[in-house]
DRENTINU-182331 format. One record per atom (N, C-alpha, C): atom name; chain; residue number from 1; x, y, z. Coordinates in Angstrom, 3 decimals. Example, Ala and Ser with C-alpha at 12.3 -4.5 7.8 and 13.67 -1.06 7.14 Angstrom:
2
site	unit	pos	xx	yy	zz
N	A	1	13.190	-5.690	7.800
CA	A	1	12.300	-4.500	7.800
C	A	1	13.200	-3.300	7.800
N	A	2	12.850	-2.250	7.080
CA	A	2	13.670	-1.060	7.140
C	A	2	12.900	0.030	7.870
//
This chain:
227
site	unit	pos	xx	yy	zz
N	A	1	0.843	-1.188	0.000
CA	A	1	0.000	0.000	0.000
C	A	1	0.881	1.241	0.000
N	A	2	0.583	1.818	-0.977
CA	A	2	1.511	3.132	-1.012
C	A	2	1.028	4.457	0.444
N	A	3	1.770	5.488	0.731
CA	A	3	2.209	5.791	1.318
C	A	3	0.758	7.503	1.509
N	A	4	0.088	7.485	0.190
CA	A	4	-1.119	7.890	-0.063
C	A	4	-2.235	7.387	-0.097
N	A	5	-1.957	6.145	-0.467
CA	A	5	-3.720	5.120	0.133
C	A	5	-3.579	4.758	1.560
N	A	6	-2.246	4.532	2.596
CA	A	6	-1.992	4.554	3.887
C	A	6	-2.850	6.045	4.716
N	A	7	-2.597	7.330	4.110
CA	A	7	-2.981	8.062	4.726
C	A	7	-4.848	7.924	4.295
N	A	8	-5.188	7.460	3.304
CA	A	8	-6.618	8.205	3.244
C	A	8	-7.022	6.853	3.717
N	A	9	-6.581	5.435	3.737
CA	A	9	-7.453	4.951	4.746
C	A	9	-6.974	4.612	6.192
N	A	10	-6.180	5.467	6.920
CA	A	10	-6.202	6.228	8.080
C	A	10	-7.442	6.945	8.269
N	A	11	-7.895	8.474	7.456
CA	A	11	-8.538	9.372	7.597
C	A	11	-9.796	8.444	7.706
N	A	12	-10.132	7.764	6.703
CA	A	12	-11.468	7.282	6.416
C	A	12	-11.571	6.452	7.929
N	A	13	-10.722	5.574	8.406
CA	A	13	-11.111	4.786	9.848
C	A	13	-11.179	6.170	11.023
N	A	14	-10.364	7.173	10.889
CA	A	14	-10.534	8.095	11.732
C	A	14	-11.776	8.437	11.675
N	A	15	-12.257	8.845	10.333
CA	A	15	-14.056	9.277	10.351
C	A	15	-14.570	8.401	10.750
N	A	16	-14.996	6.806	10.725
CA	A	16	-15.621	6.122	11.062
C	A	16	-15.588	6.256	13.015
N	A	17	-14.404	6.164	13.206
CA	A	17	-14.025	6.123	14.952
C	A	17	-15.033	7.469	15.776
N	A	18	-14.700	8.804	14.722
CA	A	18	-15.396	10.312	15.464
C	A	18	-16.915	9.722	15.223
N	A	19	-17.163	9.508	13.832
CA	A	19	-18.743	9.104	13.905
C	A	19	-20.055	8.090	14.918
N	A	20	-19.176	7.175	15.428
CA	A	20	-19.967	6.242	16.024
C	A	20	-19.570	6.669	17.513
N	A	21	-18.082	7.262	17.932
CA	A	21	-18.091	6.939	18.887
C	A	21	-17.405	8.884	19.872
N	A	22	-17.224	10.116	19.065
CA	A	22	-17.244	10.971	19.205
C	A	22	-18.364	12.095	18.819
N	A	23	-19.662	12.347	19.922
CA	A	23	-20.927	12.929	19.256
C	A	23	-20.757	14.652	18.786
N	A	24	-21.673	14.790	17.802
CA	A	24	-21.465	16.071	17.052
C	A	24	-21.243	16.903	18.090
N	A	25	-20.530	18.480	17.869
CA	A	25	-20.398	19.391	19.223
C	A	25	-20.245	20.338	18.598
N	A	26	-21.324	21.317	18.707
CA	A	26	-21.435	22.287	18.252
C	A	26	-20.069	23.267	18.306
N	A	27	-19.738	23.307	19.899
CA	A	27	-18.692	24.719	20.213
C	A	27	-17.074	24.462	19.755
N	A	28	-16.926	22.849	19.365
CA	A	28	-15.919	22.232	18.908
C	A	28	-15.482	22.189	17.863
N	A	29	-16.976	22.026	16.770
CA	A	29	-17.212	22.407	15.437
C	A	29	-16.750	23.790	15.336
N	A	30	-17.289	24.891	15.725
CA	A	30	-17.331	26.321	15.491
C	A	30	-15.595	26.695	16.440
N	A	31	-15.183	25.793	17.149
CA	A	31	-13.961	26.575	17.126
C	A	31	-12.714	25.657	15.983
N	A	32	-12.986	24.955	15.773
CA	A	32	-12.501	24.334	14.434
C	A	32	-12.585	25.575	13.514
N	A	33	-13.937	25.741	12.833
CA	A	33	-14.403	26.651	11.902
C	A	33	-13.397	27.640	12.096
N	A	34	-13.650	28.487	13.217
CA	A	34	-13.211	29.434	13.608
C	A	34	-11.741	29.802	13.366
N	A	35	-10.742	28.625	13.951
CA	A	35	-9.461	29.081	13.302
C	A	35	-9.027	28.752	11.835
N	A	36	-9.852	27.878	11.175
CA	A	36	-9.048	27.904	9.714
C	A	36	-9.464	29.246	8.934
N	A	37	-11.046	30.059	9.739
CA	A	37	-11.266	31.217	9.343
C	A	37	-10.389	31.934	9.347
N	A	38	-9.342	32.228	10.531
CA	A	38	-8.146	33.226	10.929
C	A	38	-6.757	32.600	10.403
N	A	39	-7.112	31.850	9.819
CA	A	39	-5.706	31.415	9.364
C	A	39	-4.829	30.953	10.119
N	A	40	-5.229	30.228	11.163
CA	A	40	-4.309	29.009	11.983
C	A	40	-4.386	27.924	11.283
N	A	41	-2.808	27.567	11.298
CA	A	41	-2.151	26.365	11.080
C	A	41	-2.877	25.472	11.355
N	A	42	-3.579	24.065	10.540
CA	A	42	-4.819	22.712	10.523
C	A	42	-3.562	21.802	11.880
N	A	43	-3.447	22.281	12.613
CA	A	43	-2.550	21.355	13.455
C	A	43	-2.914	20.625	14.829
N	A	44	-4.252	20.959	15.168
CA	A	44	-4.660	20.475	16.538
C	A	44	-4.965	19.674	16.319
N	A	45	-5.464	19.038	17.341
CA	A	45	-5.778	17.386	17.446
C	A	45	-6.104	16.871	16.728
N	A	46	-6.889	15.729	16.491
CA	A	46	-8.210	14.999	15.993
C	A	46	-9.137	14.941	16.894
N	A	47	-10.384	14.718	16.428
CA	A	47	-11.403	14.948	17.559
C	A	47	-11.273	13.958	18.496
N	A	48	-10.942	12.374	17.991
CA	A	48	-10.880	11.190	18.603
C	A	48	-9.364	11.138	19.547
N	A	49	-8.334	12.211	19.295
CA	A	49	-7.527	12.391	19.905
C	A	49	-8.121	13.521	21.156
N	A	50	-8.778	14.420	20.740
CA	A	50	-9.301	15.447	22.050
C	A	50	-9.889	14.496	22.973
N	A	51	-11.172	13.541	22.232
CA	A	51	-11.542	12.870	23.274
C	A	51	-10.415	11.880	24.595
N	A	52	-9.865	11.582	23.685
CA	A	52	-8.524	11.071	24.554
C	A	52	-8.251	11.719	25.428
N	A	53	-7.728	13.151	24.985
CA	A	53	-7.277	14.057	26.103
C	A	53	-8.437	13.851	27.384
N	A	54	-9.486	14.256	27.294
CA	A	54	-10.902	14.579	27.923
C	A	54	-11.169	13.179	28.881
N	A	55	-10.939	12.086	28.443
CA	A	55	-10.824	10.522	28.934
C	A	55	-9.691	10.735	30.282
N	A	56	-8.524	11.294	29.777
CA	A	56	-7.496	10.644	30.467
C	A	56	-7.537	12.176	31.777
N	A	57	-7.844	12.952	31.141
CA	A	57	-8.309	14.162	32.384
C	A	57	-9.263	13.885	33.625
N	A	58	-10.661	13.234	32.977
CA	A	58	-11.191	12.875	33.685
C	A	58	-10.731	11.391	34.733
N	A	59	-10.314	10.785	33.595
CA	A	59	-9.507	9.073	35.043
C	A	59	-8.621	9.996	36.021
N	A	60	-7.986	10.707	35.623
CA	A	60	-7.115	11.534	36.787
C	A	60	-7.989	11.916	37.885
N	A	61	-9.219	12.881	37.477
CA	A	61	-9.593	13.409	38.560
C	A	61	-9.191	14.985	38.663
N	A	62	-9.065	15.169	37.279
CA	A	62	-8.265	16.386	37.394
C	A	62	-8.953	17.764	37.813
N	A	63	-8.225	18.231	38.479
CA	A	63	-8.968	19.986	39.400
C	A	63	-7.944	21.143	38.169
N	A	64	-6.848	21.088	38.062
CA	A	64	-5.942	21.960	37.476
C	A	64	-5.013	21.228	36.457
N	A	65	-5.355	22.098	35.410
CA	A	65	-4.489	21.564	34.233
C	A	65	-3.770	22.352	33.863
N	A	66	-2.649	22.032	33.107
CA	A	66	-1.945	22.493	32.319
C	A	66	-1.525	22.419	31.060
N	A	67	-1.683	23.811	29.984
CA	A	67	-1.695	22.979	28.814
C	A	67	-0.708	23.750	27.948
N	A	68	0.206	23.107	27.333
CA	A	68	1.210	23.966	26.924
C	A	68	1.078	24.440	25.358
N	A	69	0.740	25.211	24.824
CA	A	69	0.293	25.189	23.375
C	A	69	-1.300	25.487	23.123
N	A	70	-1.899	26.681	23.042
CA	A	70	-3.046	26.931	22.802
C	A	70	-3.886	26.606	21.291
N	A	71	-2.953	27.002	20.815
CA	A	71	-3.150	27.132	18.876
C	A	71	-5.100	28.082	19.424
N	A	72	-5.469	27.315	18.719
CA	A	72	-7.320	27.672	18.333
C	A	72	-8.264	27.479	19.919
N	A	73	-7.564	26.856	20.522
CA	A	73	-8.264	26.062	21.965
C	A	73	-9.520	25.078	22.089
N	A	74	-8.594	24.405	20.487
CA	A	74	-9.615	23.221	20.645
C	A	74	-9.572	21.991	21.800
N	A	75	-8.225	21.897	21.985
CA	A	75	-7.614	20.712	22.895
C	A	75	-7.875	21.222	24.001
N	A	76	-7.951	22.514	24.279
CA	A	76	-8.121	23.230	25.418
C	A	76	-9.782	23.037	26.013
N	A	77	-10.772	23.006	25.104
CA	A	77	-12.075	22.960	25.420
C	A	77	-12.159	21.200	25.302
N	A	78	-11.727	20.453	25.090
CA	A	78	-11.908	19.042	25.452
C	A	78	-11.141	18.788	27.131
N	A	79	-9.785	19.636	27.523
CA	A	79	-9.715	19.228	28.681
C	A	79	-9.966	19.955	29.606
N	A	80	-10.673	21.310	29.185
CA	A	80	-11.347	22.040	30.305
C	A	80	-12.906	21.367	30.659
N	A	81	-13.441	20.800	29.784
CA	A	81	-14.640	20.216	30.076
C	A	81	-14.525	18.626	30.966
N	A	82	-13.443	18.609	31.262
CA	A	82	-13.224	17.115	31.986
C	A	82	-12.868	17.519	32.977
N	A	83	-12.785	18.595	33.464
CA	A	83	-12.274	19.389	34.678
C	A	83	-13.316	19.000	35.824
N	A	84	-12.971	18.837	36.970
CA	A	84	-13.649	18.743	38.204
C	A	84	-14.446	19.598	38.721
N	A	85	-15.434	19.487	39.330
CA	A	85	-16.551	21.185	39.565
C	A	85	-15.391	21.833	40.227
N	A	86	-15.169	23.256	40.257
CA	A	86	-14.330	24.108	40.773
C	A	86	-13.140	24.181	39.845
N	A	87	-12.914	23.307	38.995
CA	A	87	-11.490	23.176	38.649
C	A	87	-10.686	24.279	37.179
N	A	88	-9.823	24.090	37.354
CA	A	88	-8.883	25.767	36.464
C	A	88	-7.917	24.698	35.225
N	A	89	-7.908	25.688	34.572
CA	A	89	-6.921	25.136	33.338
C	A	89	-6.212	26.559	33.152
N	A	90	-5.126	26.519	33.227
CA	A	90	-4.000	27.503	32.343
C	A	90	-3.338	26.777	31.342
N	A	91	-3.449	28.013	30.053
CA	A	91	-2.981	27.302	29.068
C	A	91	-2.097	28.422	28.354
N	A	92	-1.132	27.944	27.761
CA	A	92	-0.072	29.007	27.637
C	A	92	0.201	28.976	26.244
N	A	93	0.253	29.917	25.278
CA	A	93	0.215	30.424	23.779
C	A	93	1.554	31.469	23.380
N	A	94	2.522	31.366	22.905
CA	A	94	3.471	32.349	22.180
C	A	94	2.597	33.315	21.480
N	A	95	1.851	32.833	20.078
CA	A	95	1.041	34.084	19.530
C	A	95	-0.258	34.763	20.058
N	A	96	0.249	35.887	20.404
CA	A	96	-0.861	36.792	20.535
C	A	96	-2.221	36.876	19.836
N	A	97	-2.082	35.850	18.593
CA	A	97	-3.498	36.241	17.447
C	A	97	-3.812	35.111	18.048
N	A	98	-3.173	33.952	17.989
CA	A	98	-4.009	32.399	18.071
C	A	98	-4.217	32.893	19.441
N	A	99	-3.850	33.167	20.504
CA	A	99	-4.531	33.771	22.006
C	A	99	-5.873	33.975	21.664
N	A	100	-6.156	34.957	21.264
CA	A	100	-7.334	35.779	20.628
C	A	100	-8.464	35.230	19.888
N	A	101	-8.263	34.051	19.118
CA	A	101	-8.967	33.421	18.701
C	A	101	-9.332	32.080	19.355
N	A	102	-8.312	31.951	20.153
CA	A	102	-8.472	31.000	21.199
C	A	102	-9.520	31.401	22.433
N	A	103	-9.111	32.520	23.110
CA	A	103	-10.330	32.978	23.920
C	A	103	-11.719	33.193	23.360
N	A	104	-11.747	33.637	21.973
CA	A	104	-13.409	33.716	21.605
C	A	104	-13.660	32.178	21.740
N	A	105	-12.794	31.483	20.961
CA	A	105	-13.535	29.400	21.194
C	A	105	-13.858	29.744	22.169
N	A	106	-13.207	29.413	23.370
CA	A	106	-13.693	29.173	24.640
C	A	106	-14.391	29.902	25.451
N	A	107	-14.849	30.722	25.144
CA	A	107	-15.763	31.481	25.782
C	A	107	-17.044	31.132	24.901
N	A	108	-17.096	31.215	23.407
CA	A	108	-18.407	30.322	22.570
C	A	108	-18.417	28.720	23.159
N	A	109	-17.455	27.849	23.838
CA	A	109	-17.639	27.162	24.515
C	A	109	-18.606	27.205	25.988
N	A	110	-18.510	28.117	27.070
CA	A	110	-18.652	28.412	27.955
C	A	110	-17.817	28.037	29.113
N	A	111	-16.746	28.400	28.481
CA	A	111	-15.477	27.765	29.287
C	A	111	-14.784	28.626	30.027
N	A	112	-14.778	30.283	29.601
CA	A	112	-14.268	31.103	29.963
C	A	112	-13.912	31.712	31.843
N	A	113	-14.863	30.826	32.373
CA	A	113	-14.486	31.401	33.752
C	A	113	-13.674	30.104	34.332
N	A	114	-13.412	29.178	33.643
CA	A	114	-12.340	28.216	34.189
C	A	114	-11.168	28.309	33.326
N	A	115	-11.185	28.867	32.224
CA	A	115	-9.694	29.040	31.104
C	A	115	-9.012	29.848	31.266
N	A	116	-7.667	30.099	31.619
CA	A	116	-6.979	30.905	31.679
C	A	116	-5.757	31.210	30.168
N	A	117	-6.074	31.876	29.486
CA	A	117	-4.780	32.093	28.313
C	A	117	-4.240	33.021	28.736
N	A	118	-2.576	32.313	28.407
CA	A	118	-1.589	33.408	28.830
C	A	118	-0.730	33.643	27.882
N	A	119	-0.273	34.986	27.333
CA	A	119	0.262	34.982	26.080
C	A	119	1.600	34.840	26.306
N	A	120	2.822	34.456	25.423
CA	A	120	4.280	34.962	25.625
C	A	120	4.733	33.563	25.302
N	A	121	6.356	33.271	25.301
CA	A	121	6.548	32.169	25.214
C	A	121	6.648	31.555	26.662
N	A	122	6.189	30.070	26.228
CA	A	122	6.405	29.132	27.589
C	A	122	7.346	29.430	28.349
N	A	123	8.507	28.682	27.837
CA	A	123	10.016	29.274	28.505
C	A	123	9.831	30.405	29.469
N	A	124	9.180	31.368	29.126
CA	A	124	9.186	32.701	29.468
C	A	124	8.014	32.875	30.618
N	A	125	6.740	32.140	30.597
CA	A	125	5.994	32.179	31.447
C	A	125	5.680	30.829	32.059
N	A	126	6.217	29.790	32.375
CA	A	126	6.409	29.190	32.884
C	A	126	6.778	29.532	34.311
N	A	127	8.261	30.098	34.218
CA	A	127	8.763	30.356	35.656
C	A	127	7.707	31.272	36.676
N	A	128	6.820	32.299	35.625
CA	A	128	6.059	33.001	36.291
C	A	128	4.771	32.298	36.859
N	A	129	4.742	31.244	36.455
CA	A	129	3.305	30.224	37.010
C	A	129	4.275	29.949	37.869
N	A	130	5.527	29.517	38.442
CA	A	130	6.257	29.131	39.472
C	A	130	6.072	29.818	40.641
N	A	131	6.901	31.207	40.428
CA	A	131	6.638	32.231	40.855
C	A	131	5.264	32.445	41.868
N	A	132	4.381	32.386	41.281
CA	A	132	2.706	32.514	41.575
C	A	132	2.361	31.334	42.541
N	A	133	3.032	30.334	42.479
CA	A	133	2.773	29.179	43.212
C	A	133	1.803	28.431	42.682
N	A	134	1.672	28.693	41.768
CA	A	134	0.642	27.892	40.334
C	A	134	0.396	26.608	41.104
N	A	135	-0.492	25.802	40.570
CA	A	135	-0.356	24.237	40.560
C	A	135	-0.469	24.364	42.286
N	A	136	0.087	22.548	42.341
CA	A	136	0.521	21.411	41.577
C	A	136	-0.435	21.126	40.582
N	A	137	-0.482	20.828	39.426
CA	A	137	-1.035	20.906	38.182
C	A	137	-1.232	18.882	38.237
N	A	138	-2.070	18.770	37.877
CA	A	138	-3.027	17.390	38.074
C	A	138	-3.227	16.783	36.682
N	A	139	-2.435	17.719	35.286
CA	A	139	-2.334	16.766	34.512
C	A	139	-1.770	18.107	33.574
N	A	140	-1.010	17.865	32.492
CA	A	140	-0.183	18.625	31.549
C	A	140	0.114	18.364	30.401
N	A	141	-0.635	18.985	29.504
CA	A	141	-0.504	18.568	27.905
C	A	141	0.294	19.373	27.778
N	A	142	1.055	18.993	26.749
CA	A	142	2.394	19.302	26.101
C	A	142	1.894	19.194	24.252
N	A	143	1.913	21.020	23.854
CA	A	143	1.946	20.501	22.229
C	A	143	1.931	21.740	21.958
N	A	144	3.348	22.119	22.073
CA	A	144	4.097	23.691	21.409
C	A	144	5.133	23.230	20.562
N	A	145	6.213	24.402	20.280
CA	A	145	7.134	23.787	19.620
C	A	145	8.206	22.557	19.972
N	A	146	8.352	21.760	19.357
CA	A	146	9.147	20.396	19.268
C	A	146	10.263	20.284	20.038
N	A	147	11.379	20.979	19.694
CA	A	147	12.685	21.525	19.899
C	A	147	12.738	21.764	20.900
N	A	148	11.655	22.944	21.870
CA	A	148	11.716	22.761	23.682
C	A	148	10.922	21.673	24.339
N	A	149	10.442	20.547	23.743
CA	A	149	9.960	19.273	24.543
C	A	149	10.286	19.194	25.273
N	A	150	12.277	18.752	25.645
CA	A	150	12.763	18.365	26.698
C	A	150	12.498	19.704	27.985
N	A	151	12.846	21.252	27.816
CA	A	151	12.453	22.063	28.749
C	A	151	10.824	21.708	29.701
N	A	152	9.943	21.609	28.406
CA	A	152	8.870	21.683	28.769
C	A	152	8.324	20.325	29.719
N	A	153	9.200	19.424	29.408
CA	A	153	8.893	18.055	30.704
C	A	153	9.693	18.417	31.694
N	A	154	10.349	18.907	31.750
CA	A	154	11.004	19.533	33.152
C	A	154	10.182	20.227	33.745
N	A	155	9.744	21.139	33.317
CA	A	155	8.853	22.062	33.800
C	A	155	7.528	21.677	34.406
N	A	156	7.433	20.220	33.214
CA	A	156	5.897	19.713	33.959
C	A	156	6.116	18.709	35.641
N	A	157	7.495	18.575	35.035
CA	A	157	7.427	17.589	36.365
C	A	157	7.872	18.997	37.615
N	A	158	8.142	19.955	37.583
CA	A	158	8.203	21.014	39.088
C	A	158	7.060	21.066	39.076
N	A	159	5.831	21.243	37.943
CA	A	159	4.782	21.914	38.278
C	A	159	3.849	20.973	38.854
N	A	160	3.936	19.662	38.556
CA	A	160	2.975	18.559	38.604
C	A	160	3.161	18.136	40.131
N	A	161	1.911	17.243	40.278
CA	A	161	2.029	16.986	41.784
C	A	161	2.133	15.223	41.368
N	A	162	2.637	14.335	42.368
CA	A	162	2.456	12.773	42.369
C	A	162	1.103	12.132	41.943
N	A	163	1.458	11.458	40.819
CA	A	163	0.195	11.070	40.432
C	A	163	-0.152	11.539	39.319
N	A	164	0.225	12.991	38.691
CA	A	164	-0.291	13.841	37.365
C	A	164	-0.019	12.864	36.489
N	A	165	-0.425	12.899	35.296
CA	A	165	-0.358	12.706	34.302
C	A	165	0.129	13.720	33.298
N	A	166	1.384	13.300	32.088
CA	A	166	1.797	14.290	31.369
C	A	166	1.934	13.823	30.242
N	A	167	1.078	14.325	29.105
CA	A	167	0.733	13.760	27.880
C	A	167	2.069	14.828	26.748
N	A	168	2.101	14.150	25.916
CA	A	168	3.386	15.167	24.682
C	A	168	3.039	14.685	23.351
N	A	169	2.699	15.573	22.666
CA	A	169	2.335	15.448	21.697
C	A	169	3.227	15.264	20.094
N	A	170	2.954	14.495	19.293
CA	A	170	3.624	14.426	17.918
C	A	170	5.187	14.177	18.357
N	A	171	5.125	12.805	18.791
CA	A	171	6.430	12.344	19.310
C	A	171	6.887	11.902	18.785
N	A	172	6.662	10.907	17.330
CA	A	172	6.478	9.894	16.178
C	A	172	6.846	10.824	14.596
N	A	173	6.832	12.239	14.685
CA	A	173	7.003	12.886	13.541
C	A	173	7.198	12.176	12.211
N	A	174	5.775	11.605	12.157
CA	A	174	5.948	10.734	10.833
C	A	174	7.508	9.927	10.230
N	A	175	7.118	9.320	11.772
CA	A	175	8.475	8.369	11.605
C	A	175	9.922	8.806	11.933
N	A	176	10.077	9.978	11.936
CA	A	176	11.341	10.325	11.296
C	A	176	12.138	10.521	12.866
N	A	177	11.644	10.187	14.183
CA	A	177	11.777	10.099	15.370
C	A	177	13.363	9.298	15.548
N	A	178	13.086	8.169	14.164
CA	A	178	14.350	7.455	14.508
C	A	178	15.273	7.546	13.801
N	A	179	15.692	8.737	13.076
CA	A	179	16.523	9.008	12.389
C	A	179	17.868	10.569	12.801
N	A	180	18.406	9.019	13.764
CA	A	180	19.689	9.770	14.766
C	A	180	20.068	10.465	13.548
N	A	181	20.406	10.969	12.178
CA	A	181	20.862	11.807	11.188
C	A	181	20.424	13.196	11.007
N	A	182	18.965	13.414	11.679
CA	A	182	18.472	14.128	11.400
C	A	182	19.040	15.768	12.002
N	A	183	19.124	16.795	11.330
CA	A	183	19.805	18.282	12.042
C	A	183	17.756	19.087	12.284
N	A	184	16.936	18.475	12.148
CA	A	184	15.767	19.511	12.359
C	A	184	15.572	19.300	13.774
N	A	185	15.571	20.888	13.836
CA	A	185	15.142	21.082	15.732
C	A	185	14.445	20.543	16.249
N	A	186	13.103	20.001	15.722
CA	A	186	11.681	19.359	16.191
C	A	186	12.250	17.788	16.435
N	A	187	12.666	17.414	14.946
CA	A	187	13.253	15.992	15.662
C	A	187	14.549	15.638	16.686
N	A	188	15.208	16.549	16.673
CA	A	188	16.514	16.901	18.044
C	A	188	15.866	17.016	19.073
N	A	189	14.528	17.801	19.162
CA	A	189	14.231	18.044	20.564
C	A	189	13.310	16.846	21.299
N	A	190	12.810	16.190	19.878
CA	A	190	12.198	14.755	20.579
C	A	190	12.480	13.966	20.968
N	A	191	14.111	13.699	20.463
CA	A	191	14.968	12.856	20.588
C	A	191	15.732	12.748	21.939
N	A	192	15.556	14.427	22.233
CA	A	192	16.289	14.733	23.480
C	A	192	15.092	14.287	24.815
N	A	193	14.197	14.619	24.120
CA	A	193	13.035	14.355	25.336
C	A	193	13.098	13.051	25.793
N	A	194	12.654	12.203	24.936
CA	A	194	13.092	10.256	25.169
C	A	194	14.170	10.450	26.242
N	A	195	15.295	10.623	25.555
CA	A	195	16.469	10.707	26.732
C	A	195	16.526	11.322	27.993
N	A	196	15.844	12.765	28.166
CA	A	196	15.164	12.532	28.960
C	A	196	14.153	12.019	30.518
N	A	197	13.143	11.585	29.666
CA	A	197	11.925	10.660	29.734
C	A	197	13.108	9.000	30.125
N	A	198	13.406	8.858	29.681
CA	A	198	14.316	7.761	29.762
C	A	198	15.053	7.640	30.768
N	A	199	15.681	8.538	31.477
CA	A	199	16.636	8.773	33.132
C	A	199	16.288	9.310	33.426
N	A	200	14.544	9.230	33.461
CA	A	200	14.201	9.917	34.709
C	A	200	13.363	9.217	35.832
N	A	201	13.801	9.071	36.887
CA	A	201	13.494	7.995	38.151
C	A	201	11.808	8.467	38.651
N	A	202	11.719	9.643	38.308
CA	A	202	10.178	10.090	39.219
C	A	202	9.002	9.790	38.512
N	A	203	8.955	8.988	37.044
CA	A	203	7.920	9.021	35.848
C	A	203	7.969	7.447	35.503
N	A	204	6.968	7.094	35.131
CA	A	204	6.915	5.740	34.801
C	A	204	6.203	6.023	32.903
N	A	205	6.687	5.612	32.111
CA	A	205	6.415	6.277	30.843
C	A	205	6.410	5.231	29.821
N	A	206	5.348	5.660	29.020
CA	A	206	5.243	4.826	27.293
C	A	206	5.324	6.451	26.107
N	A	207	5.295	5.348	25.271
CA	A	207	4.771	6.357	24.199
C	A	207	4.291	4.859	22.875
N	A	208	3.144	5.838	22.105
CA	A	208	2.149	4.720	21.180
C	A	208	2.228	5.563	19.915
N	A	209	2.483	5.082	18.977
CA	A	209	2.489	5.337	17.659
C	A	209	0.733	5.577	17.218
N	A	210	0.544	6.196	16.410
CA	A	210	-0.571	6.843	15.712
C	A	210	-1.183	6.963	14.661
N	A	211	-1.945	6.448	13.937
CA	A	211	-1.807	7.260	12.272
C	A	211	-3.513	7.212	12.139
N	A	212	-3.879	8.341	11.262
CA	A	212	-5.333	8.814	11.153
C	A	212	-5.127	9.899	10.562
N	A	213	-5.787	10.557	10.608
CA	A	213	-6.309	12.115	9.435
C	A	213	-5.217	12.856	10.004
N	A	214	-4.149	12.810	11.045
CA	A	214	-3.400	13.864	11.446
C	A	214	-1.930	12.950	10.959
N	A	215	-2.405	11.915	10.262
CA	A	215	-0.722	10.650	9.709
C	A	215	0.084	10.298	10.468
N	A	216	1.093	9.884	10.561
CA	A	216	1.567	8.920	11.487
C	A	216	2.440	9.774	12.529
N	A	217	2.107	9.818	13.690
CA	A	217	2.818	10.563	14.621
C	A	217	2.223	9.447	16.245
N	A	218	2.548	10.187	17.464
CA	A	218	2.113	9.142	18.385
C	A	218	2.103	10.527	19.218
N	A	219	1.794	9.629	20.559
CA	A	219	2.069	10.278	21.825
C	A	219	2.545	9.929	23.098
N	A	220	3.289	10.562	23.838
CA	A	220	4.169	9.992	25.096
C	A	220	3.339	10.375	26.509
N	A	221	2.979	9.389	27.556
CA	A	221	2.322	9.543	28.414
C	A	221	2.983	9.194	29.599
N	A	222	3.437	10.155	30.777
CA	A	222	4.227	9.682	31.322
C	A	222	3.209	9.968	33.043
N	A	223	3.300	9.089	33.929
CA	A	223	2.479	9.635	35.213
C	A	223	4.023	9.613	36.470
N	A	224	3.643	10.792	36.973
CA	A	224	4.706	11.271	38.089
C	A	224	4.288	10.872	38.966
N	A	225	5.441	9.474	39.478
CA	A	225	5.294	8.960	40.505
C	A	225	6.075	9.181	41.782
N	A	226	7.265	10.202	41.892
CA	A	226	8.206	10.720	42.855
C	A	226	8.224	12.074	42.393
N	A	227	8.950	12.949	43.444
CA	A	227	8.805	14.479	43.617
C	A	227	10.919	14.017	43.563
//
């Protein structure tokens, strides 16, 4: 099977998976809509991947999330809605526009008095959720740029409490994960993350390969079991 009938019958089992077993959603739909209107990058989830997110938020139990990478705030309105009564999500965005279009989603969600968007780069506001005494954060998606992966699991494990869960996204970069040759930052920084993820004593960790309408990539799930 060539490498183009691989992807479209991916997509086609992906449609079948959202259809029977992910129900229509209006505010999910319309923030979809919404950013290819503004011209954000087609890069967030799959719906059957949000639900994932939303699954594994809720087995946690989660009160406070953390989510690194806003884009449109689609991923953001699947794990703010798995949130615990009372419970907060901060989610942290470099661009100021996808911010912006991210807060209208979620507020056409009705999400807005538990979402927090914060603009700037991670790196950069990270320490200031430190600072603040943020957290302990009860579960932490990871899906900004590639290249700071490894920063950004550091960061999740100060912020996270025993027990979190810390999901990372597009770990599998259409394969190309295993190609020690590679000079692109995204695959250096994934590479670095494994390693990592790999010596680190406080996390017990997998990662699962992927392929569907978003093609072959995976994700790394690691739960913090030592401080």
């Amino acid at each position: 099977m060539t490498g183009d009938a691989s992807q479209a019958s991916w997509a086609e089992i992906d449609r079948y998976i959202v259809e029977h077993l992910v129900p229509h959603d209006e505010a999910l739909d319309a923030a979809l809509d919404a950013s290819a209107a503004a011209g954000l990058p087609p890069i967030n989830v799959a719906p059957n991947q949000g639900a994932l997110l939303g699954l594994l938020a809720t087995m946690t139990g989660a009160c406070n999330v953390l989510e690194i990478g806003t884009l449109g705030g689609y991923s953001t309105i699947w794990l703010a809605r798995a949130l615990q009564p009372g419970g907060h999500l901060v989610s942290l965005e470099a661009s100021a526009r996808h911010a912006d279009v991210a807060r209208t989603n979620i507020a056409r969600a009705g999400l807005a008095d538990v979402v927090e968007v914060r603009v700037g780069p991670a790196l950069a506001t990270l320490p200031l959720l430190e600072a603040e005494g943020a957290g302990p954060f009860d579960m932490v998606f990871v899906d900004a740029d590639k290249a700071s992966n490894p920063e950004y699991f550091d960061w999740a494990l100060r912020l996270a409490r025993v027990g979190a869960l810390v999901v990372v996204d597009n770990v599998v970069r259409q394969g190309r994960l295993v190609d020690a040759t590679s000079s692109d930052p995204d695959i250096l920084g994934t590479r670095r993350l494994f390693d990592v993820v790999a010596a680190e004593p406080r996390v017990r960790a997998t990662a699962i390969q992927t392929v569907g309408s978003k093609g072959h990539d995976g994700l790394l799930v690691a739960l913090v079991v030592g401080t």
